[in-house]
C-alpha positions as MATLAB code, in Angstrom:
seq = 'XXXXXXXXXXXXXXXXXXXXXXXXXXXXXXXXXXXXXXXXXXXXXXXXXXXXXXXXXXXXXXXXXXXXXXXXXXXXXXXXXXXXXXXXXXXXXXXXXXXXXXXXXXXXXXXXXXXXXXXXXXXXXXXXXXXXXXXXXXXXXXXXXXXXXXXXXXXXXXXXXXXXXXXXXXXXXXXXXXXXXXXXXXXXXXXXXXXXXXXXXXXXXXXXXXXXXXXXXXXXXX';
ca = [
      39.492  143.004 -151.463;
      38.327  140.065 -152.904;
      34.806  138.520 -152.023;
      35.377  139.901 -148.646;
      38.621  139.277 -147.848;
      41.236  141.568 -148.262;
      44.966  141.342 -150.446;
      47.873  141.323 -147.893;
      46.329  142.072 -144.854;
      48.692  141.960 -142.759;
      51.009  143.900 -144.998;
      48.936  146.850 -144.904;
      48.026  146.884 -141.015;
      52.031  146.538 -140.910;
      53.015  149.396 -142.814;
      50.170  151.247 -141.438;
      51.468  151.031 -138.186;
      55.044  152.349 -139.020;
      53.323  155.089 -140.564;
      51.493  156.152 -137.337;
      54.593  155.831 -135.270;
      56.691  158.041 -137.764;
      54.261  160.604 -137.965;
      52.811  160.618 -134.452;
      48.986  159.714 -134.865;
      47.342  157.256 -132.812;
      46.989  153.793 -134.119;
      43.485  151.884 -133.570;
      44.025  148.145 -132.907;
      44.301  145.704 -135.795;
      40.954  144.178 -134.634;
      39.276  147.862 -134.760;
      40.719  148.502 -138.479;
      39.320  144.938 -139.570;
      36.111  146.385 -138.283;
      35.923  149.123 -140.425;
      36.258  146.714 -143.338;
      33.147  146.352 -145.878;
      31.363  143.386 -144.863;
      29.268  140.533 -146.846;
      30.118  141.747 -150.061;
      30.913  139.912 -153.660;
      33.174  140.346 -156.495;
      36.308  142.974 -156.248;
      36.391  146.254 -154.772;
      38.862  148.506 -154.173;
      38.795  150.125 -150.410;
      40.985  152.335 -149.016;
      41.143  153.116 -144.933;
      42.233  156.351 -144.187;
      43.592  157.002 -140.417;
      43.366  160.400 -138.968;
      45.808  162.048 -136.842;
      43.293  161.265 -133.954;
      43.300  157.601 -134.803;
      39.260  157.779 -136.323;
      39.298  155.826 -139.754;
      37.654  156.596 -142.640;
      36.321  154.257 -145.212;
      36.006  154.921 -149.050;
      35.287  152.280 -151.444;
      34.212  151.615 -155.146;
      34.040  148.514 -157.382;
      37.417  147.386 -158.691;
      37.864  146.498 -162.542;
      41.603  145.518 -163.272;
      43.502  147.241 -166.450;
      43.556  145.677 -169.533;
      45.848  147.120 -172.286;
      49.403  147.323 -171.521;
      50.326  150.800 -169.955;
      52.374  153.908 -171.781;
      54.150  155.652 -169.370;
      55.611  159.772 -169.548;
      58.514  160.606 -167.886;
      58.535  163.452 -165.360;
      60.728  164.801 -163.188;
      60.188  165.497 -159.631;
      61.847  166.475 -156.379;
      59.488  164.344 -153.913;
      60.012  164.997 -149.905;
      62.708  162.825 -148.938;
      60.417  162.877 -145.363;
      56.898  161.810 -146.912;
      57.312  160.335 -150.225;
      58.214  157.077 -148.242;
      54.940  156.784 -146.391;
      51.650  156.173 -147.104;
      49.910  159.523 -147.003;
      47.271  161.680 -148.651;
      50.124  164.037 -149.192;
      49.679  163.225 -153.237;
      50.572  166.454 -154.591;
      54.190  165.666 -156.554;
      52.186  162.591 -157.897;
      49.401  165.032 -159.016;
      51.464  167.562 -160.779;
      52.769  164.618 -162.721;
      49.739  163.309 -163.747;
      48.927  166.614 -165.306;
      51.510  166.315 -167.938;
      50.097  163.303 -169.200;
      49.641  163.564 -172.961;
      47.397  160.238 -173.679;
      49.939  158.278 -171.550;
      48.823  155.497 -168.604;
      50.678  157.122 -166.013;
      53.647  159.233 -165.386;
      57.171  157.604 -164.807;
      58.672  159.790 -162.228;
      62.593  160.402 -162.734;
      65.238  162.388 -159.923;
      67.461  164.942 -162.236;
      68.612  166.766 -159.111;
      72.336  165.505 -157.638;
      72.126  163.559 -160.814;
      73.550  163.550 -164.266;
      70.699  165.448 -165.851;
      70.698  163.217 -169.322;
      70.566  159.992 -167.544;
      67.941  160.597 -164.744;
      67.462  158.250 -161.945;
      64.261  155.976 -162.186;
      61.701  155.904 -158.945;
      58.300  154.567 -159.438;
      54.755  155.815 -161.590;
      52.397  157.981 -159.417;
      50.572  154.557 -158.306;
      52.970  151.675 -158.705;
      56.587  150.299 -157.979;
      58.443  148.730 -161.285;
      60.448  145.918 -162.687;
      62.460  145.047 -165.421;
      63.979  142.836 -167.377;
      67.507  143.889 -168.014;
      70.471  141.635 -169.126;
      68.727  138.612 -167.908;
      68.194  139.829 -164.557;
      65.322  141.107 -162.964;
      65.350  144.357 -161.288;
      63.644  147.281 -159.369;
      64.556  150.730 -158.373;
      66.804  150.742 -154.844;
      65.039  151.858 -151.564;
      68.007  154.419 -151.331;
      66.286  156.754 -153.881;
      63.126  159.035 -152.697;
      59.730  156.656 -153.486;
      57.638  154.604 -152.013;
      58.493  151.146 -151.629;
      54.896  149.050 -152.364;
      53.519  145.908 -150.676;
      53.906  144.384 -153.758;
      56.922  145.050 -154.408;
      58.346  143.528 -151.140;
      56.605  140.791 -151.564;
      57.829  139.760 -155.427;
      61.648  140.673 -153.674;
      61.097  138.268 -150.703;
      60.108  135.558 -153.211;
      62.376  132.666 -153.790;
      62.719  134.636 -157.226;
      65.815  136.332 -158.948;
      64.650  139.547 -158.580;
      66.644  142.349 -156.782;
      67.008  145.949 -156.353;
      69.534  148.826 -157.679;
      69.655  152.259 -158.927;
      68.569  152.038 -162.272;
      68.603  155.470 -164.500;
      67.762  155.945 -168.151;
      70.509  154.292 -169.471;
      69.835  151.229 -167.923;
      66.547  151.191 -168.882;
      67.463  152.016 -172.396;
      68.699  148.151 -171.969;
      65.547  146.779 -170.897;
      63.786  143.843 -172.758;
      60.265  144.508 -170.534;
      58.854  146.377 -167.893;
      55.953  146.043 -165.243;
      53.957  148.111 -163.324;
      53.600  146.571 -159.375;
      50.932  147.525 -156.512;
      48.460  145.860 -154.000;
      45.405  146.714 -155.871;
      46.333  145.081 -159.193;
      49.299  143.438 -158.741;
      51.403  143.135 -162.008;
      50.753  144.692 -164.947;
      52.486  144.922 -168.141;
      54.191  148.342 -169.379;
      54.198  148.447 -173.039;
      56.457  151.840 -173.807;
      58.038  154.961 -171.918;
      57.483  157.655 -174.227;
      60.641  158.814 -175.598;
      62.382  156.363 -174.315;
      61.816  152.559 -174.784;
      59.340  150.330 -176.031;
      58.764  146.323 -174.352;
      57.155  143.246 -174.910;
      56.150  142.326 -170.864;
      53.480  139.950 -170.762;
      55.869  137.269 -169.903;
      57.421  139.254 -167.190;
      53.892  140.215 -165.763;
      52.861  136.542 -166.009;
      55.999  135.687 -164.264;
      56.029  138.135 -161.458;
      52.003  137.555 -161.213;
      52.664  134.064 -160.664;
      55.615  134.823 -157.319;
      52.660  137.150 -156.153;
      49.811  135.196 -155.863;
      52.529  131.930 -154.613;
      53.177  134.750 -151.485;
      49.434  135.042 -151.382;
      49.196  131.284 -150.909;
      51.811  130.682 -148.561;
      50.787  133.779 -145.995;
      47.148  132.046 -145.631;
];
């Protein structure tokens, strides 16, 4: 949140709410989560509500400071729960294991070998953001069909009067790529400068571009 008022309210309280139903926990009202929201309160901070299965919600917060170099990113498979990955949850532990095999890279780029062609795994998402690219003119993201979860972000860049749309991308179509960004509520867009092993990209004028749809949806839900 931003000087007190939070990034895609609405959005969240939304997909909060699905989450509740799907797993069966009591939902507070939208008025009572609002509530739990720091108040009076300058510059950025990141805050995350966390809803017990009893519907209590816990607040954690910090000061926010955005990323600033382009990110590296370390492919890694997984084999996330086709039954949680697409929620919301504190069920991180696929998303740790990946981060452990980090070797000086951003962030891990998680990959599906399994029911796939193992030397052209299937692209999902990093451990904390969705992704576009730039391929063949076009811009794309990973389809909903495969096991990750789909970001606020992410939905709203798609819903944009914006030629961007979704497939199943794999290696080989990212071996195609011209750039490649990193998506999610907290930052929003941010440039992805190399996946180790794989491809390097020039993306700042994809993140500008996508940056510029996002804060336009911003604008036009007020």
């Amino acid at each position: 949140m931003e000087n007190g008022a939070p990034w895609f309210w609405e959005d969240h309280v939304t997909r909060l709410r699905e989450t509740a139903a799907a797993l069966g926990y009591r939902l507070p009202e939208p008025a009572d989560l609002y509530e739990a929201l720091p108040k009076a309160v300058g510059g950025t901070l990141k805050v995350r509500l966390t809803l017990d299965s009893d519907g209590a919600v816990q607040r954690e917060m910090e000061p926010y400071e955005s990323p600033q170099e382009p990110w590296s990113l370390r492919p890694v498979p997984i084999e996330p729960d086709p039954d949680i990955v697409r929620y919301k949850t504190t069920s991180r532990l696929w998303y740790d294991a990946a981060r452990l095999l980090l070797a000086g890279e951003d962030d891990a780029l998680l990959v599906l070998t399994r029911g796939h062609d193992g030397s052209d795994p299937l692209v999902l998402e990093t451990t904390i953001a969705n992704l576009f690219f730039e391929i063949d003119g076009e811009i794309v993201t990973p389809a909903e069909s495969a096991p990750f979860l789909p970001g606020i972000a992410r939905a709203r860049i798609l819903a944009a009067p914006f030629p961007a749309h979704e497939r199943e991308l794999t290696q080989v179509d990212v071996a195609r790529a011209n750039a490649c960004c990193a998506t999610n509520a907290v930052f929003g867009v941010h440039p992805v400068k190399a996946i180790s092993g794989w491809k390097s990209f020039d993306s700042d004028e994809l993140a500008r571009e996508l940056m510029d749809r996002l804060r336009s949806s911003m604008q036009e839900s007020v």
